[in-house]
N, C-alpha and C positions, 0 to 999 in steps of 0.2 A: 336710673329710670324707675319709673316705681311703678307700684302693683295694678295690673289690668287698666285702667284707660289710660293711664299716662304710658306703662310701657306699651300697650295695644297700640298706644295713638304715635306714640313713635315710629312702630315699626309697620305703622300706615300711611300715619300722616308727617311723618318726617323727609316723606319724597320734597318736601320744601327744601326742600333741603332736607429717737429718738431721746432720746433725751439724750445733750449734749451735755454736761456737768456747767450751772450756771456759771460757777469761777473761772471757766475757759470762752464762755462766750460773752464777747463784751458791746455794747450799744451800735447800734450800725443807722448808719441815715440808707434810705432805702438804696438799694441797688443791684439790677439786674446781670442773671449769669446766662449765657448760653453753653446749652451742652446737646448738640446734635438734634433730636425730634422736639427738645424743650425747649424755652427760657425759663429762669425763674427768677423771679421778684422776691427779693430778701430785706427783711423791714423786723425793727424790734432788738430785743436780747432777751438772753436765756433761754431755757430748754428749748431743743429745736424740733418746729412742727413742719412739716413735708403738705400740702393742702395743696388737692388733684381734682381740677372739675370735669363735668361730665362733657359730653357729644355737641360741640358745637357749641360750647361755652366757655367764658372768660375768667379769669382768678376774678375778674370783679365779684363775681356772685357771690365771693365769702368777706366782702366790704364790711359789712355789721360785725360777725365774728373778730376779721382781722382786727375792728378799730376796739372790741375788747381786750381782746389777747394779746396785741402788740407790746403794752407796758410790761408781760410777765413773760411773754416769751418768744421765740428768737421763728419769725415766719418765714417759711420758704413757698412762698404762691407760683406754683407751676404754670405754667402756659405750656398748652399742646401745640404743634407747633400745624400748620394750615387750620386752624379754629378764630374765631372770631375777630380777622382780620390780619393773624400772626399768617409770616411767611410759609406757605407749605413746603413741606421737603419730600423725595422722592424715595419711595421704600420698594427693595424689588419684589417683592412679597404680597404686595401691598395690604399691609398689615401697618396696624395705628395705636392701638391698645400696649399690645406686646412690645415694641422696639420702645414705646414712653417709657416701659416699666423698666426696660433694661439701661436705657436714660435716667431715668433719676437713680438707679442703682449707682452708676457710676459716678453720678452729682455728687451720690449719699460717701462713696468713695474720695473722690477728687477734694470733696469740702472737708474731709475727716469730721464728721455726723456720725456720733457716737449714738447708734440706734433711735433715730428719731420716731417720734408717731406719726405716725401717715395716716391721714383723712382724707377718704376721696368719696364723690357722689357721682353717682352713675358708671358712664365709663370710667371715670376716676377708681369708683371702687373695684370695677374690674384689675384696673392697675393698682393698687393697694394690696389687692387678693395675689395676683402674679409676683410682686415684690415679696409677700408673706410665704410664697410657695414657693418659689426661685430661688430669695435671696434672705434665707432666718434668717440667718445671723446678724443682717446689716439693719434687721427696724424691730422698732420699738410696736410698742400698739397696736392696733391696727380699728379705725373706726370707718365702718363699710354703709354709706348713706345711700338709701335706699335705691339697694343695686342689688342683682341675685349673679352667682357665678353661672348661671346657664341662661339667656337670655329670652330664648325661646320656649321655656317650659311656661312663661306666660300666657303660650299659644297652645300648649300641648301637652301637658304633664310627663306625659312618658316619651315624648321627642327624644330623639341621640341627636348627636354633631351631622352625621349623615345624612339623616334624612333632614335636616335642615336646611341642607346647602341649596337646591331648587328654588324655595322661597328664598331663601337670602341672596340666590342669585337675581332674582325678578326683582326684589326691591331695589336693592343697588344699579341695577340697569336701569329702571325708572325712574330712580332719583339723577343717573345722571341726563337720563333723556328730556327731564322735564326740560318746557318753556322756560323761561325767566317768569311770564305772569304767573306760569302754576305753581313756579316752587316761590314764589312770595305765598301766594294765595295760601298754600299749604303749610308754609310756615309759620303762617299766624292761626292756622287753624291747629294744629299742633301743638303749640306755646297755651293756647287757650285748656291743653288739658292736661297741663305740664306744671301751672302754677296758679293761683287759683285766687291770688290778689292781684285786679287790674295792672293797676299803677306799673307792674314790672314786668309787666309783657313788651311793651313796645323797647326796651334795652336788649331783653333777651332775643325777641325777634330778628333785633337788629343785628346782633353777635351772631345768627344763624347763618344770616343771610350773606355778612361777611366773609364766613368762613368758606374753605375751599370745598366747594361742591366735591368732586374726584374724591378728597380726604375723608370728607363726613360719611359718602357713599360706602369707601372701602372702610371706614369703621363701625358701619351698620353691618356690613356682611359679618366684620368678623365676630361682633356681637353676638353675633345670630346663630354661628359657627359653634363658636368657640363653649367649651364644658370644660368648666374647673373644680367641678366636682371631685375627680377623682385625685386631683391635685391638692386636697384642703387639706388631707391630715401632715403633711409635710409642715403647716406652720406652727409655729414656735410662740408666736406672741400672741397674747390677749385680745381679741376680736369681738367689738360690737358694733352689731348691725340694728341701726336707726332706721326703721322703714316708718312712710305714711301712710293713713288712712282716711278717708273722708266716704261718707254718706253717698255721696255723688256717686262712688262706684259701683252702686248699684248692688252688690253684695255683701252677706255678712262679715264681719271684723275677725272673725274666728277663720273665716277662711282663708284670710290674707294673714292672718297668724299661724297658721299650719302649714300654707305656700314654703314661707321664709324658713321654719324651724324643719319642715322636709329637706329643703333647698340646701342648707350646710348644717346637715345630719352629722359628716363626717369630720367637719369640724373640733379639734377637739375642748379648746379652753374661751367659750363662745357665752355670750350673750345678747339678748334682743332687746331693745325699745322701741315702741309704735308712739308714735306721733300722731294725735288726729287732728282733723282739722284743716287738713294741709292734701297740696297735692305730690308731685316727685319731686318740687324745688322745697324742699322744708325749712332748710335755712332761710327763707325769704318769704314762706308763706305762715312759717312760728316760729320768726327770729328770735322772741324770749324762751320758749320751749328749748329751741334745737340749743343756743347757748348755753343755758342751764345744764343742758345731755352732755356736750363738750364738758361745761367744767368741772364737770362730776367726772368723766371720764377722764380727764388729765388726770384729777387728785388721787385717783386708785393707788 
């Protein structure tokens, strides 16, 4: 979710609702795995990439990337599992972030994935961040698109988890109370400030709308909850964080540069790229840009 009107406008108007050693991996025709809150889509060979979308969205969103990447390296496109028309599953928690992360952990187990890089955007990078915090040992890289491990300091700078719970409890009751016409209505009003080239709204809309109302609610609370701050100096791998920027937000560039670099302060082997131009979907609103960010970030 990215910075102030795309996260703002989610957590308003969302009531609409690595590297495996190339010699051991060898060419695969696509083919999906199920492992509990996920599926994954696995397409390609060599080094293996882990790619986690965000809150009511589909591994489609990384179609341009993937159709680079697939000749050089070996993809694993996550699906959340109640998101954009995937089967929802019941958690007694109801928690949607956390139990992904500990899903693909044991993917990254069960497939023997010799530390792969995990790329995730949004929610995703929240589960990329709990993988890097939970689980060093098992991943590689880590690229965190524009996502902050506290969700709520969008709204509040010095918020805690506590005092978030009230609002994160009203949003989520609201998203599930909505109408049908309001959470369409909302969910295009949402999309609209989520990505910022027409053309790819009415897909993403439509992946909203699919996904499991209950699910997308209980993983806005936990969003909103949830502080991984104190948790960031536990990781182990290399972490950059892609955020956008665009004019449209109304505020200076510097500000949303010192948001992200306050936000994972504690981070320890960290670095930043802003993207302008673009709104929180940057893969799709600077597909050459964000690609270029990736393959620079593989080659490190």
């Amino acid at each position: 979710m990215n910075p102030l009107s795309s996260l703002v406008g989610v957590i308003g108007a969302t009531l609409s609702l690595v590297t495996a050693s190339p010699a051991l991996s060898v060419s695969l025709s696509p083919v999906t795995v199920k492992q509990g809150h996920i599926s994954v889509l696995v397409e390609g060979s060599g080094p293996d990439i882990v790619l986690i979308p965000g809150l009511a969205s589909s591994y489609e969103v990384w179609a341009d990337l993937a159709s680079r990447l697939r000749q050089t390296h070996r993809l694993h496109l996550v699906q959340v599992a109640g998101f954009a028309g995937s089967p929802a599953v019941s958690d007694p928690d109801r928690k949607v972030a956390a139990p992904t992360a500990e899903a693909i952990a044991e993917y990254i187990r069960s497939q023997r994935l010799e530390a792969p890089d995990i790329i995730g955007h949004s929610l995703g990078g929240e589960v990329a961040l709990m993988l890097g915090a939970r689980h060093p040992d098992q991943v590689g890289r880590l690229m965190i698109v524009d996502a902050l491990p506290f969700y709520t300091l969008l709204i509040a700078p010095s918020a805690t988890s506590e005092a978030a719970i009230p609002h994160a409890a009203a949003t989520r009751d609201a998203m599930i109370a909505a109408t049908p016409e309001q959470a369409e209505a909302m969910q295009h009003a949402s999309i609209a400030r989520l990505v910022k080239t027409e053309a790819f709204r009415p897909s993403l809309a439509a992946a909203g709308m699919s996904s499991d109302r209950k699910t997308v609610a209980d993983a806005m609370y936990e969003l909103m909850v949830t502080d991984l701050r104190p948790e960031l100096g536990r990781i182990k791998a290399p972490v950059e964080v892609v955020y956008a920027y665009d004019p449209l937000y109304g505020i200076d560039a510097s500000n949303v540069d010192a948001m992200y670099r306050n936000a994972y302060v504690s981070t320890p082997n960290i670095s930043f790229r802003r993207i302008d131009g673009s709104f929180h979907f940057i893969m799709l609103d600077q597909s050459e840009l964000f690609a270029a960010a990736v393959i620079e970030f593989l080659n490190q």
